[in-house]
C-alpha positions in Angstrom: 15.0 50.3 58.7 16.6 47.7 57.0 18.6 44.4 57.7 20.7 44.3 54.7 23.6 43.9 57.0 27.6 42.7 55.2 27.5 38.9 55.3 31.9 38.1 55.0 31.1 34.5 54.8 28.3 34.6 52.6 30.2 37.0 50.2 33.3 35.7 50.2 35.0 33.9 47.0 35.0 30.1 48.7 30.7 31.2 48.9 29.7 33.9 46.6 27.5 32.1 44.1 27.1 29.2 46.2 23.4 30.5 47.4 21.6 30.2 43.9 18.5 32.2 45.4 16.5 33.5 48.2 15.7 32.0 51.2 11.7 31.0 52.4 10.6 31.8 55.9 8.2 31.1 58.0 7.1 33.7 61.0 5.1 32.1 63.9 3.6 34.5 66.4 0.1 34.9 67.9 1.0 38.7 68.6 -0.3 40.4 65.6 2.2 43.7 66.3 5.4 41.5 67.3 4.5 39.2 63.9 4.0 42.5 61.9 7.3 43.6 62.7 9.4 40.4 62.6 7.7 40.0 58.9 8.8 43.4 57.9 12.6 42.9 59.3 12.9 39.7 57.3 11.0 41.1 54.1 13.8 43.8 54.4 16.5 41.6 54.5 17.9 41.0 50.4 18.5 37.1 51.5 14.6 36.3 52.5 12.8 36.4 49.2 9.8 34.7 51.1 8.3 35.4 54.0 5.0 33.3 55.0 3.3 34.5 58.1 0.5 32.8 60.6 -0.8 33.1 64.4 -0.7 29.5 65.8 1.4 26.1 65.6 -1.2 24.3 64.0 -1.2 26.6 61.0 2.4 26.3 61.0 2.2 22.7 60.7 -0.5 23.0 57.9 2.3 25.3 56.0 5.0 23.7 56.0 3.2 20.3 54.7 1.4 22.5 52.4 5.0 23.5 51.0 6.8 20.5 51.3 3.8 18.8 48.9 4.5 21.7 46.9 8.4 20.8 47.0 9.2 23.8 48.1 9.7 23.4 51.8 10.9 26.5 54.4 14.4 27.1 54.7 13.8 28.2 58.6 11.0 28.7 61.2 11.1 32.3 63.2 8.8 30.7 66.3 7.2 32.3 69.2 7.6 30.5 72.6 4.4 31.5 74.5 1.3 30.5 73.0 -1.9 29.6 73.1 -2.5 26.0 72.7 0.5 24.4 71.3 3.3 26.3 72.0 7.1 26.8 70.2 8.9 24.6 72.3 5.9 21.7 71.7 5.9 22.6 68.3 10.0 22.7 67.6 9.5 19.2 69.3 7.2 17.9 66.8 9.2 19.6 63.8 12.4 17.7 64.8 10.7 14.3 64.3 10.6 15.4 60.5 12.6 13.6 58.4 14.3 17.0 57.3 13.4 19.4 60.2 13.9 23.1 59.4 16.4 24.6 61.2 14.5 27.0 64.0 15.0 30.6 65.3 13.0 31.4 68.4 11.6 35.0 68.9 10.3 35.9 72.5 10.4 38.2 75.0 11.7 35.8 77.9 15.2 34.3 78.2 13.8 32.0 80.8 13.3 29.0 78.2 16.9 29.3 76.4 18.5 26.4 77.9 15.7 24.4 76.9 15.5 25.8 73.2 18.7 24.6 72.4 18.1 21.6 73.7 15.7 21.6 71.0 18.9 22.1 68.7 17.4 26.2 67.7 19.8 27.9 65.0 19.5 30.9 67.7 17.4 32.5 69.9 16.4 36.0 69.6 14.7 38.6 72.5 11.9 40.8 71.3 11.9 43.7 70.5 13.8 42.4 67.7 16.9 44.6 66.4 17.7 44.3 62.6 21.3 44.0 63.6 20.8 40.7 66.0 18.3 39.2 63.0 20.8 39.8 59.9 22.7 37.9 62.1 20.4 34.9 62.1 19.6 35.3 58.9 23.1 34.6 58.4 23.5 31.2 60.0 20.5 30.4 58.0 22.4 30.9 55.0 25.3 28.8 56.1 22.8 25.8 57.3 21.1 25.8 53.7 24.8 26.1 52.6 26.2 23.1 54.6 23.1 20.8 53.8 23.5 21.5 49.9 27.2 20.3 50.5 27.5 17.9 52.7 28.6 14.4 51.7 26.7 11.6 51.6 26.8 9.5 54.7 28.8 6.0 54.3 25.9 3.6 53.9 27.4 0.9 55.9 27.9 3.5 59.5 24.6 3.0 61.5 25.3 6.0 63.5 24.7 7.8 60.2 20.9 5.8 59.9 18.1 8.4 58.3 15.0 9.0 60.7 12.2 7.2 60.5 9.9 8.5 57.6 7.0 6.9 59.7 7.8 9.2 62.8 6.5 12.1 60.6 3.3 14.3 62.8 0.6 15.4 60.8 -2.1 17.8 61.9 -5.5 16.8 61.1 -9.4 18.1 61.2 -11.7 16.2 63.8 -14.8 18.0 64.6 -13.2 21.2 64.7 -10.7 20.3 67.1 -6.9 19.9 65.6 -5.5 16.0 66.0 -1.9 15.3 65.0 -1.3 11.5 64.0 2.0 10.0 63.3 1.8 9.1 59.2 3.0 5.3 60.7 -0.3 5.4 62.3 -2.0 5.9 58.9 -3.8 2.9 57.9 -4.9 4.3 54.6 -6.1 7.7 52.7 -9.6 8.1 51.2 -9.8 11.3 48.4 -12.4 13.8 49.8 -13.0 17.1 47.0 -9.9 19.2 48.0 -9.0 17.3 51.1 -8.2 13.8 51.9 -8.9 12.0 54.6 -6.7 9.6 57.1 -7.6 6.8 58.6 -5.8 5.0 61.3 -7.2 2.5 64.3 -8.9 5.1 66.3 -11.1 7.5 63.4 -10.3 9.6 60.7 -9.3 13.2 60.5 -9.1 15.3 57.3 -5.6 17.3 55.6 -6.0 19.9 52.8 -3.6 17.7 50.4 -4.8 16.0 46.8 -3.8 12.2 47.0 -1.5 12.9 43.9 0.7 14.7 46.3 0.6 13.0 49.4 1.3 9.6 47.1 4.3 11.2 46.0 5.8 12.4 49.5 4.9 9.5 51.2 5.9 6.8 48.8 8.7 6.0 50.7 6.7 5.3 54.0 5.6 2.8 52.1 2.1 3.9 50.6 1.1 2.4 47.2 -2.1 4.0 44.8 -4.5 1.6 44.6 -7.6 3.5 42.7 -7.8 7.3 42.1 -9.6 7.6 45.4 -7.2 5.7 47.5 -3.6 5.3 48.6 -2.8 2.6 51.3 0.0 1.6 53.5 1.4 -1.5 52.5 2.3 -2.6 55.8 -1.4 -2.1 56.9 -3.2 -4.4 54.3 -4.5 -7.9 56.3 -5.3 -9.2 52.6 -5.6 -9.4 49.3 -9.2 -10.7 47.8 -10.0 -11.7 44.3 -14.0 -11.8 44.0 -15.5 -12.3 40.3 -12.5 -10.9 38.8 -12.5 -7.9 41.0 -9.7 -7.0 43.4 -9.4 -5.5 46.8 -7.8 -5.4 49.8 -9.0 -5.5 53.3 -7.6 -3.2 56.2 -8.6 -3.1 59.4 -12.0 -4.5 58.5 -12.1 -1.4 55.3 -12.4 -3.5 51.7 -11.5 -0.9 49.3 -11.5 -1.9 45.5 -7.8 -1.6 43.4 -8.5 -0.5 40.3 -7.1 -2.2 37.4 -4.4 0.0 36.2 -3.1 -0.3 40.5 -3.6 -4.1 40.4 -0.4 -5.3 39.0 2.1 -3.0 40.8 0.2 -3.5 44.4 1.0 -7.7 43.6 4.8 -6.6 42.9 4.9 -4.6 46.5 3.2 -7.0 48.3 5.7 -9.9 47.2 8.6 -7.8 47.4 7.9 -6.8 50.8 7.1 -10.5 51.8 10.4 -11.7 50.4 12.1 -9.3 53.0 13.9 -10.7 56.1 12.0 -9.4 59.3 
């Protein structure tokens, strides 16, 4: 049974070419049968070159961060409605606070929650048992999203209607005693390196990601996060001060001193005057 279904648009002279390769999927189910078969259906479709599968939101979170650090973020979320703990329609909310959400497909067995999944803005919405007809048709629009996004022009900088989200609004799921937190990255005080994880601070504790800092300074350099030593990366808008103490520099946060390395010392002054020079 295959899904490798005639796609007019997608083939046709205006597109053909237009979709330099295959698209990455992730399946979200906590059914092991209904995930088993939604992951074969997509692997069987010629379009999906990737297929990444798990049994719970929170691991869907933890993979699509995991790709994004790895600049290769999902091209669409296949989601579940009913689940244990967080369910899809809690998670499709906490995915359209991204600053590039990925366009969602819900998979279920009930029709009950359709008005409210498009509410949620879902691609389309699917009934289980899936038919490889109905999800070569999904597949399809996905196509056409990636298509539209790669094309689109550029918003006029000067239309505020047109503003970007909030980088800051971004949820991230995080490691507290065995029980899953999800902070807001504008919550995020500063991030401590910790072996193969890093840690987050904010007001309240500290949970812990699997991310290295090299990454997560990358990604969330336009939050606003500055390196300060190979151990640390801060928000700038979270420092209370800068100390100089026998020619050794740090900066206080929240009551945390942590040390700036020399190498960090001079771009963290730049920042820190550049940001002060803004108008509020």
């Amino acid at each position: 049974m295959t899904s490798g279904l005639p796609c007019p648009l997608c083939e046709g002279p205006e597109r053909r070419g237009a979709l330099d390769r295959t698209l990455r999927v992730l399946a979200v189910d906590d059914e092991a049968p209904a995930l088993e078969d939604l992951v074969y259906l997509l692997r069987s479709d010629p379009r999906v070159g990737h297929v990444e599968a798990v049994t719970d939101a929170t691991k869907a979170l933890r993979t699509l961060h995991r790709a994004m650090d790895a600049g290769q973020p999902v091209d669409a979320v296949f989601l579940d409605i009913r689940m244990p703990g967080l369910d899809g329609l809690d998670l499709a909310r906490v995915l359209s606070r991204f600053a590039q959400p990925p366009p969602i497909v819900f998979v279920t067995a009930h029709q009950e929650p359709a008005v409210e999944a498009f509410e949620l803005k879902a691609l389309d919405y699917l009934l289980k048992p899936v038919r490889a007809e109905r999800l070569a048709e999904s597949v399809h629009r996905i196509v056409h999203e990636v298509l539209d996004s790669k094309t689109a022009e550029p918003a006029p900088a000067a239309a505020p209607a047109e503003k970007p989200p909030d980088v800051g609004d971004e949820v991230i799921p995080v490691e507290l005693g065995g029980i899953t937190r999800f902070i807001r990255l504008a919550d995020i005080r500063y991030v401590e390196a910790h072996g193969d994880y890093a840690r987050l601070h904010t007001a309240t504790g500290s949970g812990l990601v699997r991310a290295a800092l090299n990454g997560l300074e990358e990604r969330w350099r336009s939050a606003g996060f500055v390196r300060i030593h190979r151990s640390h990366l801060v928000s700038l808008g979270h420092i209370d001060e800068l100390r100089l103490e026998d020619g050794h520099l740090s900066v206080n946060i929240g009551g945390a001193v942590l040390p700036v390395s020399r190498r960090h010392a001079r771009q963290l002054r730049q920042l820190l005057v550049r940001r002060n020079r803004q108008p509020s």
